[in-house]
PQR file with spaces between the fields and no chain letter, atoms N, CA, C, O and H, PARSE charges and radii, in Angstrom:
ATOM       1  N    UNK     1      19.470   52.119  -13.628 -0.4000 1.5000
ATOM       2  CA   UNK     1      20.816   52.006  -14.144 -0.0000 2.0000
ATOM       3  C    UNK     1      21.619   51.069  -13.230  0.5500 1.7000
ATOM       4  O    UNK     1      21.940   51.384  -12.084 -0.5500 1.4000
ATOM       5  N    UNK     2      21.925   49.894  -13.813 -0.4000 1.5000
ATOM       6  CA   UNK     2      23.244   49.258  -13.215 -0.0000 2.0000
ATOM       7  C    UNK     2      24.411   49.366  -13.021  0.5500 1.7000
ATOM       8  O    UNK     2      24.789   50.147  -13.894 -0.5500 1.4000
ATOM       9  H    UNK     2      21.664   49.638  -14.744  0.4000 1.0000
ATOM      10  N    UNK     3      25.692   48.929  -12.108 -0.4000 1.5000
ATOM      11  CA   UNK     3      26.236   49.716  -12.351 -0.0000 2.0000
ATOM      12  C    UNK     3      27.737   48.101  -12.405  0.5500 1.7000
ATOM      13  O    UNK     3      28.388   47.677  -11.450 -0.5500 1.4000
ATOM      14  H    UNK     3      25.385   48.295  -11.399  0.4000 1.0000
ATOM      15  N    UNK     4      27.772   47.747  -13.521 -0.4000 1.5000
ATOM      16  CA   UNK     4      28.094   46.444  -13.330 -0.0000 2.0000
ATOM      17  C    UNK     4      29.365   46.628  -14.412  0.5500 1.7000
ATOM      18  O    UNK     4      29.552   47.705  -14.979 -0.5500 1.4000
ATOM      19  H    UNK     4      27.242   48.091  -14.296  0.4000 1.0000
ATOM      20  N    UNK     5      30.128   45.575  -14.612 -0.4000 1.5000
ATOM      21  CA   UNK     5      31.196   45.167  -15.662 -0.0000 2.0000
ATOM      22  C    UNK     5      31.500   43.930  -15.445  0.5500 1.7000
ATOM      23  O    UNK     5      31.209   43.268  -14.449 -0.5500 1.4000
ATOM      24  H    UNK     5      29.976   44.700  -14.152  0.4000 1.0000
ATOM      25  N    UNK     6      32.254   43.511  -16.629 -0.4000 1.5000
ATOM      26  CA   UNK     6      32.445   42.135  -17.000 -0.0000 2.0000
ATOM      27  C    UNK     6      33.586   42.413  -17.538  0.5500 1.7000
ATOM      28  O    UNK     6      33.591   43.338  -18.350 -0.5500 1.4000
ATOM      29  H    UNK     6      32.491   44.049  -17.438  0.4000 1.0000
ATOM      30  N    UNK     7      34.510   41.901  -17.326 -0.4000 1.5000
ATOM      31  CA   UNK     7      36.206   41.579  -18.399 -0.0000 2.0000
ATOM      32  C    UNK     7      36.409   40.316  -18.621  0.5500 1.7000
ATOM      33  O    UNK     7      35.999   39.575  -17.728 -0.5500 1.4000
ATOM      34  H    UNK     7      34.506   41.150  -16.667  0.4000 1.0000
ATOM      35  N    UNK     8      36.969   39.761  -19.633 -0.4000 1.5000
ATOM      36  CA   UNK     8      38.053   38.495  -19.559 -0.0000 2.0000
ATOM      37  C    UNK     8      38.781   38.828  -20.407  0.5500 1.7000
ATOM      38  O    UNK     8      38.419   39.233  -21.512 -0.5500 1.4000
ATOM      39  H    UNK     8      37.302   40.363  -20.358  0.4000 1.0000
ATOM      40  N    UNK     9      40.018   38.702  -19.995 -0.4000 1.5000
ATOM      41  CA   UNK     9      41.315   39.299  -20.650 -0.0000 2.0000
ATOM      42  C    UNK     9      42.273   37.625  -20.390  0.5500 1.7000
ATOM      43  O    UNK     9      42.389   36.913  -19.392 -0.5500 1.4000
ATOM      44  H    UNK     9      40.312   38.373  -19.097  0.4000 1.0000
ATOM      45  N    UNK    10      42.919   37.476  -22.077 -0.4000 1.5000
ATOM      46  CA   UNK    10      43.920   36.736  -21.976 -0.0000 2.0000
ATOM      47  C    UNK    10      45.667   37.300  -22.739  0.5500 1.7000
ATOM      48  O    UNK    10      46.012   37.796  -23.811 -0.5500 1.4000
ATOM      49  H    UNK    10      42.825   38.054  -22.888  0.4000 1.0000
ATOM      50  N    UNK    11      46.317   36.905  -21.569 -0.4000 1.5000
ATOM      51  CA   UNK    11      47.615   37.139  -22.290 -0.0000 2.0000
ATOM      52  C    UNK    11      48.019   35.843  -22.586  0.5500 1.7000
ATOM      53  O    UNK    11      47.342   34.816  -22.637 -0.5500 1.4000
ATOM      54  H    UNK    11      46.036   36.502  -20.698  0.4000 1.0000
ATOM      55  N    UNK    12      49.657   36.081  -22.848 -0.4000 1.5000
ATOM      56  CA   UNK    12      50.234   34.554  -22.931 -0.0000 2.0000
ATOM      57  C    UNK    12      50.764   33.611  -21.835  0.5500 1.7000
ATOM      58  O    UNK    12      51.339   32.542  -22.042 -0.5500 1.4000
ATOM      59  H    UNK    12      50.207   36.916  -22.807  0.4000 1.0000
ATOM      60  N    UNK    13      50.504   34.131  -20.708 -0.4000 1.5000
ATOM      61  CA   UNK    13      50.396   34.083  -19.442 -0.0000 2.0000
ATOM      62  C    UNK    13      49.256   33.788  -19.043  0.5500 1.7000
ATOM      63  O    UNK    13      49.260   32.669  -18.531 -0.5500 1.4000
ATOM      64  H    UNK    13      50.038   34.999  -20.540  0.4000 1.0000
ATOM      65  N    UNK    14      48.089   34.365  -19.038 -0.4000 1.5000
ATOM      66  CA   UNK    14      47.301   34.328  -18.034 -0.0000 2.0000
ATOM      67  C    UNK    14      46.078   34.644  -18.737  0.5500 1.7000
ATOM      68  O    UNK    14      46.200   35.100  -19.874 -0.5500 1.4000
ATOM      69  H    UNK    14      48.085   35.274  -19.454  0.4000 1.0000
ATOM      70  N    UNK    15      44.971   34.489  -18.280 -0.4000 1.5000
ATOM      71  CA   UNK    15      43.133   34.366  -18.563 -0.0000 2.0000
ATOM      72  C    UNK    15      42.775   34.701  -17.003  0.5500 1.7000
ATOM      73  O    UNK    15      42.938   34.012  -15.997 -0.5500 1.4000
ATOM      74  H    UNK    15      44.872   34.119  -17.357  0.4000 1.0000
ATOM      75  N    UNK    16      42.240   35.982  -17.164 -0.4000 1.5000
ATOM      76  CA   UNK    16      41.266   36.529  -16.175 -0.0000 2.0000
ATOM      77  C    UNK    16      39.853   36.859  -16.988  0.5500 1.7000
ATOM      78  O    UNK    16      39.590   37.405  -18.059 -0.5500 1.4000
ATOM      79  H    UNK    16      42.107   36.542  -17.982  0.4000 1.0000
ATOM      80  N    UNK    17      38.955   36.145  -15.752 -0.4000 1.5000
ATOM      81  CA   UNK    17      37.594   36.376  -16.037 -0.0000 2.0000
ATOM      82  C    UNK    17      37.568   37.374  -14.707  0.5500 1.7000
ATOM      83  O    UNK    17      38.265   37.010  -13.759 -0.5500 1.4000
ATOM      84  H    UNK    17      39.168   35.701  -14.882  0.4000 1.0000
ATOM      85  N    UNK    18      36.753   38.704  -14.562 -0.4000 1.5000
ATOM      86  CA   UNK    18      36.029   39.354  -13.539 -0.0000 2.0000
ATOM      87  C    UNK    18      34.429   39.660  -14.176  0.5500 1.7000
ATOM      88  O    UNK    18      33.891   39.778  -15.277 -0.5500 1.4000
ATOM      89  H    UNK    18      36.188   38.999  -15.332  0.4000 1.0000
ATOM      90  N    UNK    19      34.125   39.695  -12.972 -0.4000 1.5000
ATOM      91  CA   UNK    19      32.650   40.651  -12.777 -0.0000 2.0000
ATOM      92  C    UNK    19      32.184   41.300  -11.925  0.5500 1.7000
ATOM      93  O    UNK    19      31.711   40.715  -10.951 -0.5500 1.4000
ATOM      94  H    UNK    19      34.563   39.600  -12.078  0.4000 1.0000
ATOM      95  N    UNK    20      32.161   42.542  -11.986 -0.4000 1.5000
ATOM      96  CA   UNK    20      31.614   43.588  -10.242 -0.0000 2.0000
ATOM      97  C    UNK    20      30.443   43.764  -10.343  0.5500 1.7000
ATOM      98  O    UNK    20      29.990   43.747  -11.488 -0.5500 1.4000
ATOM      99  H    UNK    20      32.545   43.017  -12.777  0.4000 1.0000
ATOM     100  N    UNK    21      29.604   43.974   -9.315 -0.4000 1.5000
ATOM     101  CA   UNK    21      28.225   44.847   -9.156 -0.0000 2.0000
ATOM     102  C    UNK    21      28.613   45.561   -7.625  0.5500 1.7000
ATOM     103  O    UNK    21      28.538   45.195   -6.452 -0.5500 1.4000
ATOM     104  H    UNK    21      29.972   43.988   -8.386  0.4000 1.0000
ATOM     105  N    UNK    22      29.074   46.803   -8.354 -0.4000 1.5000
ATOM     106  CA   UNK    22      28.887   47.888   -6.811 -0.0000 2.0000
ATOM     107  C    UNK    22      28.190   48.277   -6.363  0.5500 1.7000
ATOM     108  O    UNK    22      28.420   49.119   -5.495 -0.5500 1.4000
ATOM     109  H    UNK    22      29.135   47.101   -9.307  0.4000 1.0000
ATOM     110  N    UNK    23      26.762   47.852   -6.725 -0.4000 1.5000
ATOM     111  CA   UNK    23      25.731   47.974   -5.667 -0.0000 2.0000
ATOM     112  C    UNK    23      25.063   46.353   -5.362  0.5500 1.7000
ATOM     113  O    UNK    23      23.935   45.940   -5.090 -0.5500 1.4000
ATOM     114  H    UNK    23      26.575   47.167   -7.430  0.4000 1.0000
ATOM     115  N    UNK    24      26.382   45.723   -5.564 -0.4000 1.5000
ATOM     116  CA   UNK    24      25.958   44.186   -4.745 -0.0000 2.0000
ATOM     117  C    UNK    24      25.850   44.629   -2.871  0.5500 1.7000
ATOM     118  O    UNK    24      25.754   45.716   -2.302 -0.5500 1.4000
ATOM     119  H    UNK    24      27.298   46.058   -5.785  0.4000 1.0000
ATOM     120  N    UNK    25      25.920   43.273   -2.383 -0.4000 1.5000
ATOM     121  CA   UNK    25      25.712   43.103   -0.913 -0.0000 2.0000
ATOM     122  C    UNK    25      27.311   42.973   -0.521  0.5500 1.7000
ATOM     123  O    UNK    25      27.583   43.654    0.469 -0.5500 1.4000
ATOM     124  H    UNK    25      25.999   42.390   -2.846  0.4000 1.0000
ATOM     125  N    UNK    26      28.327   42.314   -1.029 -0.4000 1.5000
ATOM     126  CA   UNK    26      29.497   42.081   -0.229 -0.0000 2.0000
ATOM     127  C    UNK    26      30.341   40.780   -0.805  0.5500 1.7000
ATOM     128  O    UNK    26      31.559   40.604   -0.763 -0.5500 1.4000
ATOM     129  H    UNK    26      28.106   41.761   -1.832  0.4000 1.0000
ATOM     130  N    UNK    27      29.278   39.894   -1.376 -0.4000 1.5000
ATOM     131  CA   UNK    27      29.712   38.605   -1.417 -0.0000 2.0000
ATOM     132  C    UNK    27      30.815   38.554   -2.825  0.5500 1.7000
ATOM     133  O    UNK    27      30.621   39.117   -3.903 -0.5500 1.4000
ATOM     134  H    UNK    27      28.289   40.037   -1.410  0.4000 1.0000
ATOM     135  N    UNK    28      31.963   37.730   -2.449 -0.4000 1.5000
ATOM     136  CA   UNK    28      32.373   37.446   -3.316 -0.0000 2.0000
ATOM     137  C    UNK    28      33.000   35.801   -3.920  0.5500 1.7000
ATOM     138  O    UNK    28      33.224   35.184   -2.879 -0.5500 1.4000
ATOM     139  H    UNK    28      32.120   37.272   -1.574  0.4000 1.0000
ATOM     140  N    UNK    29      33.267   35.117   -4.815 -0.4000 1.5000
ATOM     141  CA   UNK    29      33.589   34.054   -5.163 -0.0000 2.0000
ATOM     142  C    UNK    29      34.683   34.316   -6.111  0.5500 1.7000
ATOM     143  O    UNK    29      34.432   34.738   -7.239 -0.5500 1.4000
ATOM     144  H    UNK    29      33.086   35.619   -5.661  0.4000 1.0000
ATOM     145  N    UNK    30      35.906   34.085   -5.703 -0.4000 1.5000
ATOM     146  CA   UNK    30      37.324   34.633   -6.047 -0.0000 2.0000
ATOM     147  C    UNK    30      38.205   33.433   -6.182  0.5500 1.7000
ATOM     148  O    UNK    30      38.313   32.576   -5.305 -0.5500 1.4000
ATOM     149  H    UNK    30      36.110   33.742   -4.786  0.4000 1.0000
ATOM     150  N    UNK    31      38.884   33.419   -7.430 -0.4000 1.5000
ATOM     151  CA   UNK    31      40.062   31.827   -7.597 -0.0000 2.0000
ATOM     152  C    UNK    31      41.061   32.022   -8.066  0.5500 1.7000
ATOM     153  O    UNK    31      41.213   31.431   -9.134 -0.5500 1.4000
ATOM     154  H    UNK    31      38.796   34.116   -8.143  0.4000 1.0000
ATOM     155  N    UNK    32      42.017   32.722   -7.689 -0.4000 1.5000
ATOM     156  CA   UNK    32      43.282   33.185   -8.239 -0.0000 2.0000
ATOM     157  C    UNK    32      44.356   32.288   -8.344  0.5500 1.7000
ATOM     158  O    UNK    32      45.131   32.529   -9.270 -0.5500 1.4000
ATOM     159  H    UNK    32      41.894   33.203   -6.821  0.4000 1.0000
ATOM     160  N    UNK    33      44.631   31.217   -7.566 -0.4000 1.5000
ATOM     161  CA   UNK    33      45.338   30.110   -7.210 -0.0000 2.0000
ATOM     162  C    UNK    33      46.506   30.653   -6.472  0.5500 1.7000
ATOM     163  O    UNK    33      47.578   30.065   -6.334 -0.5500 1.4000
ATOM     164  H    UNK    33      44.002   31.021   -6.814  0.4000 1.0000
ATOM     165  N    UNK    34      46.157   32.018   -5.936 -0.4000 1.5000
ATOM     166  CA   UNK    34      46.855   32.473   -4.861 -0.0000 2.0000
ATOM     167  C    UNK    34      46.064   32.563   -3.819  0.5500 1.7000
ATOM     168  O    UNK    34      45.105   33.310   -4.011 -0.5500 1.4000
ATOM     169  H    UNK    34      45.286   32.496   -6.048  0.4000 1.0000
ATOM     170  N    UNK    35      46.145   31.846   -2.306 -0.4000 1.5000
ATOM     171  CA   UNK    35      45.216   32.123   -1.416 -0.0000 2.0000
ATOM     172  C    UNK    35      45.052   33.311   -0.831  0.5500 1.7000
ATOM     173  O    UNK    35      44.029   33.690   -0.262 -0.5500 1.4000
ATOM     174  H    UNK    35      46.924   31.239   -2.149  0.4000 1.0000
ATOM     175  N    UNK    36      46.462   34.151   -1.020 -0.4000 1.5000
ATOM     176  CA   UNK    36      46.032   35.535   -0.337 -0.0000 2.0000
ATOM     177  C    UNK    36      45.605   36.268   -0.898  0.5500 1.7000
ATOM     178  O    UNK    36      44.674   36.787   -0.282 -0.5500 1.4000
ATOM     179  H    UNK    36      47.293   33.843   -1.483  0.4000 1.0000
ATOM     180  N    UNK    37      45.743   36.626   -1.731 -0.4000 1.5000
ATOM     181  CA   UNK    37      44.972   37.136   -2.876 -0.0000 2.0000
ATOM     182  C    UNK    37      43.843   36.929   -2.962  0.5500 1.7000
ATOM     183  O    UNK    37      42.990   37.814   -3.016 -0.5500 1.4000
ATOM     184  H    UNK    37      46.498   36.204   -2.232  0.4000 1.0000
ATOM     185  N    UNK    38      43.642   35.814   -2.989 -0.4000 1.5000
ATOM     186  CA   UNK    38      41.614   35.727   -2.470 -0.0000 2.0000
ATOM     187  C    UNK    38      41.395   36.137   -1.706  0.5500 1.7000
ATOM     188  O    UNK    38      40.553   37.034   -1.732 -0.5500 1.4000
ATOM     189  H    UNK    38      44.335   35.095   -2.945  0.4000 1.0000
ATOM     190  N    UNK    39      42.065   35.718   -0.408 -0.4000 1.5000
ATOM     191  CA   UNK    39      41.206   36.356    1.075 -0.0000 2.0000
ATOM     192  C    UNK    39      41.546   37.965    0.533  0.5500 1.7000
ATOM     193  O    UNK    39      40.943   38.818    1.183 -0.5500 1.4000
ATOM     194  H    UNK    39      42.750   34.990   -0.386  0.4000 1.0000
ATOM     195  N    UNK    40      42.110   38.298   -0.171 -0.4000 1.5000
ATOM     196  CA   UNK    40      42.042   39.893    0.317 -0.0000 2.0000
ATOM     197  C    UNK    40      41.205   40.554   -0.754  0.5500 1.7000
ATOM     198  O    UNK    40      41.092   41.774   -0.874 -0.5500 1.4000
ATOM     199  H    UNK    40      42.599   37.604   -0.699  0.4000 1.0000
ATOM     200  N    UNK    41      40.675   39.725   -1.457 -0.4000 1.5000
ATOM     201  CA   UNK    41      39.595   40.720   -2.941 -0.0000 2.0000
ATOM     202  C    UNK    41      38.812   40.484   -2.215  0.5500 1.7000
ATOM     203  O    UNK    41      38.288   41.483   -1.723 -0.5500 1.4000
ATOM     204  H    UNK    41      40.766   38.734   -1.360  0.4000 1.0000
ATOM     205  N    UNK    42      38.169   38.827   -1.626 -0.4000 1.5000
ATOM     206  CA   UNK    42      36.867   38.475   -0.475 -0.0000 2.0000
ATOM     207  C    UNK    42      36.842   39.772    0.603  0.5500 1.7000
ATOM     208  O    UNK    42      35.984   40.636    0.418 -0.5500 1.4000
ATOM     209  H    UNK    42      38.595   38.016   -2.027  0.4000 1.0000
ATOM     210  N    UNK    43      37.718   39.899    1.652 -0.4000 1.5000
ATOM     211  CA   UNK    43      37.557   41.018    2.662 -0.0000 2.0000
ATOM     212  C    UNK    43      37.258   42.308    1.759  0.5500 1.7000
ATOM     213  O    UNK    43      36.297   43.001    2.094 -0.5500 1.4000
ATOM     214  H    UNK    43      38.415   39.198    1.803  0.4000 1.0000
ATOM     215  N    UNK    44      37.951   42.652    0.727 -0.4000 1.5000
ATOM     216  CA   UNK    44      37.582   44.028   -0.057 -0.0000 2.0000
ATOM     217  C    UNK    44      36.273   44.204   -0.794  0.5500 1.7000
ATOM     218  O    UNK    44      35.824   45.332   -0.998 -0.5500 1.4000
ATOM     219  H    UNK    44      38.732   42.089    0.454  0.4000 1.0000
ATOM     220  N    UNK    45      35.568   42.956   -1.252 -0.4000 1.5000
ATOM     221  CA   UNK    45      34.281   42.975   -1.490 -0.0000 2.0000
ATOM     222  C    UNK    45      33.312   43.106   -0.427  0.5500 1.7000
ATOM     223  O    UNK    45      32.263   43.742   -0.534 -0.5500 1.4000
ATOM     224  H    UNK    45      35.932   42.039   -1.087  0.4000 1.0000
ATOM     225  N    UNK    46      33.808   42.300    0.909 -0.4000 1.5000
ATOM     226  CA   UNK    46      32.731   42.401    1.636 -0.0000 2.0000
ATOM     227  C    UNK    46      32.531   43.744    2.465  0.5500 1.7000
ATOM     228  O    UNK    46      31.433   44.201    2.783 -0.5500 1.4000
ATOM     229  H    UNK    46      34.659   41.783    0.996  0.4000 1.0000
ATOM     230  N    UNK    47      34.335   44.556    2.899 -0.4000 1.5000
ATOM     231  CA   UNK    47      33.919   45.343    3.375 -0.0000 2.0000
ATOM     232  C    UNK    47      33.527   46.574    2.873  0.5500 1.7000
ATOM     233  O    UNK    47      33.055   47.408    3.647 -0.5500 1.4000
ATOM     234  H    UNK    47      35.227   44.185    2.641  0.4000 1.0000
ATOM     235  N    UNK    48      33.689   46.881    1.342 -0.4000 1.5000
ATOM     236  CA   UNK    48      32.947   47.740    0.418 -0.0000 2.0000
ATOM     237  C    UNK    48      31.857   47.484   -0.437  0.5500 1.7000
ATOM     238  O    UNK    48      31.750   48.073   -1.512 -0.5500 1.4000
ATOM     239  H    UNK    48      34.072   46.204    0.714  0.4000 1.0000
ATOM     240  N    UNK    49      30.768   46.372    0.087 -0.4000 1.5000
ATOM     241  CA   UNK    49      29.778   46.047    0.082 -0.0000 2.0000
ATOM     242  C    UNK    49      29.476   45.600   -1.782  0.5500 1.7000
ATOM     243  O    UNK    49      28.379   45.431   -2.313 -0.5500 1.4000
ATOM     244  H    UNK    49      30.856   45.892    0.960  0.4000 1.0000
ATOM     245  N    UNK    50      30.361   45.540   -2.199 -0.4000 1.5000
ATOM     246  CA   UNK    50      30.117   45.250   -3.736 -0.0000 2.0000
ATOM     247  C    UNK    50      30.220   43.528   -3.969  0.5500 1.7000
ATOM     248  O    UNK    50      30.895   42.714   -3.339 -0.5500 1.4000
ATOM     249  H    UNK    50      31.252   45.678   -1.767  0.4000 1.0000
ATOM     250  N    UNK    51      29.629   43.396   -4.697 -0.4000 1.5000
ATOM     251  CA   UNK    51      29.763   41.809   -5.014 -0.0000 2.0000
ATOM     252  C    UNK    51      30.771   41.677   -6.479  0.5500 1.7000
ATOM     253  O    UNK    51      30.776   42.429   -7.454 -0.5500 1.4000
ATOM     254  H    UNK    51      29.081   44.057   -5.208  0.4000 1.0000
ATOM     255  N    UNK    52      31.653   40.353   -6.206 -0.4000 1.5000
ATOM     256  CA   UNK    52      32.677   40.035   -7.152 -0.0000 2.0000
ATOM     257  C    UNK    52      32.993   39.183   -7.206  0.5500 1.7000
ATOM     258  O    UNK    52      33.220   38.564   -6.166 -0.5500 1.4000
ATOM     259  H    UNK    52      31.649   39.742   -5.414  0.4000 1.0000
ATOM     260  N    UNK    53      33.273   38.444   -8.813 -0.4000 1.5000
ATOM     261  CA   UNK    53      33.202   37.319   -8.978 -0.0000 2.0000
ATOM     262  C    UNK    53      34.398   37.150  -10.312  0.5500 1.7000
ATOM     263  O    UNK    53      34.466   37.601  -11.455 -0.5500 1.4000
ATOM     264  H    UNK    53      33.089   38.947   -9.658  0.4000 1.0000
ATOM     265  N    UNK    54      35.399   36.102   -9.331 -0.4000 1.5000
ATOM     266  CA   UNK    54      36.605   36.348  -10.287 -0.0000 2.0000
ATOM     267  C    UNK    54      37.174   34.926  -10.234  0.5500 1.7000
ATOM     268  O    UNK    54      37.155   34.280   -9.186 -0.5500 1.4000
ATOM     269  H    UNK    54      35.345   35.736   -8.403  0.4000 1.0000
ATOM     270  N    UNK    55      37.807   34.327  -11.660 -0.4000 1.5000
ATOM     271  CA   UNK    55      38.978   33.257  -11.872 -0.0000 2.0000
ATOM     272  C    UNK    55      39.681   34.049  -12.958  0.5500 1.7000
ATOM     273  O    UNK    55      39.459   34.953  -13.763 -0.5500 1.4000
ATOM     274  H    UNK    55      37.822   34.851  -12.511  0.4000 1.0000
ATOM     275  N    UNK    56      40.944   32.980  -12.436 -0.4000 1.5000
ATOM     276  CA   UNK    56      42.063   33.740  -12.891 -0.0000 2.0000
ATOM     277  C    UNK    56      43.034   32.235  -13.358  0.5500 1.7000
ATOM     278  O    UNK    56      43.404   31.684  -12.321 -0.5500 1.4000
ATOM     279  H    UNK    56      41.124   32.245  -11.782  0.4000 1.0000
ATOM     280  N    UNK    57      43.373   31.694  -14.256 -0.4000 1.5000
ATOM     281  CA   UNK    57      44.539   31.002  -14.787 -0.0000 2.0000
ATOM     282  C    UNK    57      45.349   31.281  -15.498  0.5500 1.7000
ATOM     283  O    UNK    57      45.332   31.669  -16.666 -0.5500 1.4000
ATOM     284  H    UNK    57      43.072   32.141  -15.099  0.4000 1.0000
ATOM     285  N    UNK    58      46.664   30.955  -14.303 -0.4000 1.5000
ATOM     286  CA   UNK    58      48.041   30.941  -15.189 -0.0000 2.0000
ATOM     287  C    UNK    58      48.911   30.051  -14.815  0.5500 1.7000
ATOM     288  O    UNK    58      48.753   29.045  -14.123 -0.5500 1.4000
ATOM     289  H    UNK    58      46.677   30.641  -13.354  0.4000 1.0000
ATOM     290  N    UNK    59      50.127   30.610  -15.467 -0.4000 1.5000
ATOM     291  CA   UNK    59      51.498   30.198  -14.943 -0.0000 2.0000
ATOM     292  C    UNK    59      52.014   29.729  -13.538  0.5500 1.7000
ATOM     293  O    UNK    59      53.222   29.497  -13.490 -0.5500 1.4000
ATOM     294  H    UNK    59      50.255   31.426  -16.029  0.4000 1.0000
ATOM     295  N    UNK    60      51.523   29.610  -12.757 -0.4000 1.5000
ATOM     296  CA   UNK    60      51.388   29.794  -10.983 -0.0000 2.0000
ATOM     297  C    UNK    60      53.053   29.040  -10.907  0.5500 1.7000
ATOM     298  O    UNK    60      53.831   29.408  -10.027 -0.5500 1.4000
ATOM     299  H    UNK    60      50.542   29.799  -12.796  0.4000 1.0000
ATOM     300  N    UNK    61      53.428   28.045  -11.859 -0.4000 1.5000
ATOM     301  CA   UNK    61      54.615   27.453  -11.772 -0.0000 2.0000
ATOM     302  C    UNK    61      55.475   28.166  -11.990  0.5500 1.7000
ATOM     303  O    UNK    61      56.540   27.563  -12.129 -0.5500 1.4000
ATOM     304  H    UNK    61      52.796   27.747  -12.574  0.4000 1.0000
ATOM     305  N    UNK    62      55.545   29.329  -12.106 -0.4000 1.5000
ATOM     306  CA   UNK    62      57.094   30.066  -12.612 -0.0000 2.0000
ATOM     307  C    UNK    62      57.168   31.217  -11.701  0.5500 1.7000
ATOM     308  O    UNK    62      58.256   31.561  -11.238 -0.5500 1.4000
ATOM     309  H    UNK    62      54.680   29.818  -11.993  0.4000 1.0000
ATOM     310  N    UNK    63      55.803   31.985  -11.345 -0.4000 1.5000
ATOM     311  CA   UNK    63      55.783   32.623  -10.463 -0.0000 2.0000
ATOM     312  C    UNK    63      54.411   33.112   -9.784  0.5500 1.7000
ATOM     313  O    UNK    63      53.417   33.090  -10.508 -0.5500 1.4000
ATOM     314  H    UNK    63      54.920   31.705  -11.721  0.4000 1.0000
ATOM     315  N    UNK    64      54.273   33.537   -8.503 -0.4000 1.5000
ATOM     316  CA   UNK    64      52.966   33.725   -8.530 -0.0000 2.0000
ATOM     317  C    UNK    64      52.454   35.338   -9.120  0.5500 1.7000
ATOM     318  O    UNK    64      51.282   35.712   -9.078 -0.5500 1.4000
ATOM     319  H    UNK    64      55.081   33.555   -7.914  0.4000 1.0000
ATOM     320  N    UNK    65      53.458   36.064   -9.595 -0.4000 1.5000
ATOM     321  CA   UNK    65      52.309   37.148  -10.433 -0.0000 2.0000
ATOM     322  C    UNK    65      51.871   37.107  -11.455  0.5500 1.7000
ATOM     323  O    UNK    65      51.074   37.904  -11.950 -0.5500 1.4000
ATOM     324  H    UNK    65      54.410   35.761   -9.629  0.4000 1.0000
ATOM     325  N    UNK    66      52.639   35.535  -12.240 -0.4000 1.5000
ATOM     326  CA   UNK    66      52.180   35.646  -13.487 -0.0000 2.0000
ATOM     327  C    UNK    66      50.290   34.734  -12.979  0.5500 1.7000
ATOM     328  O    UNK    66      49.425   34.583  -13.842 -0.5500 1.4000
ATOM     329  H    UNK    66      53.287   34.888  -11.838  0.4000 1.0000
């Protein structure tokens, strides 16, 4: 049994693609077009050992939560 998921969700705002495997190794490849936000899903993948793999486009011009 795997133990995996896949989303891509679009609003009128924004298109997120994810994918987890929590019984990955750590690694992750993350593009939010927020840099902290990456470094901090990267440190949260690696230090809860799951692998994750995420882009994310939006609005980044109006604000960064959209």
């Amino acid at each position: 049994m795997t133990r995996t998921a896949t989303v891509d969700r679009q609003t009128r705002e924004t298109r997120v693609e994810v994918s987890v495997d929590l019984d990955g190794s750590g690694t992750a490849d993350v593009s939010t077009g927020v840099g902290f936000f990456d470094h901090l899903l990267g440190s949260l993948a690696h230090h809860a050992l799951f692998d994750l793999i995420g882009s994310v486009d939006g609005d980044l011009g109006v604000d960064d939560h959209h």
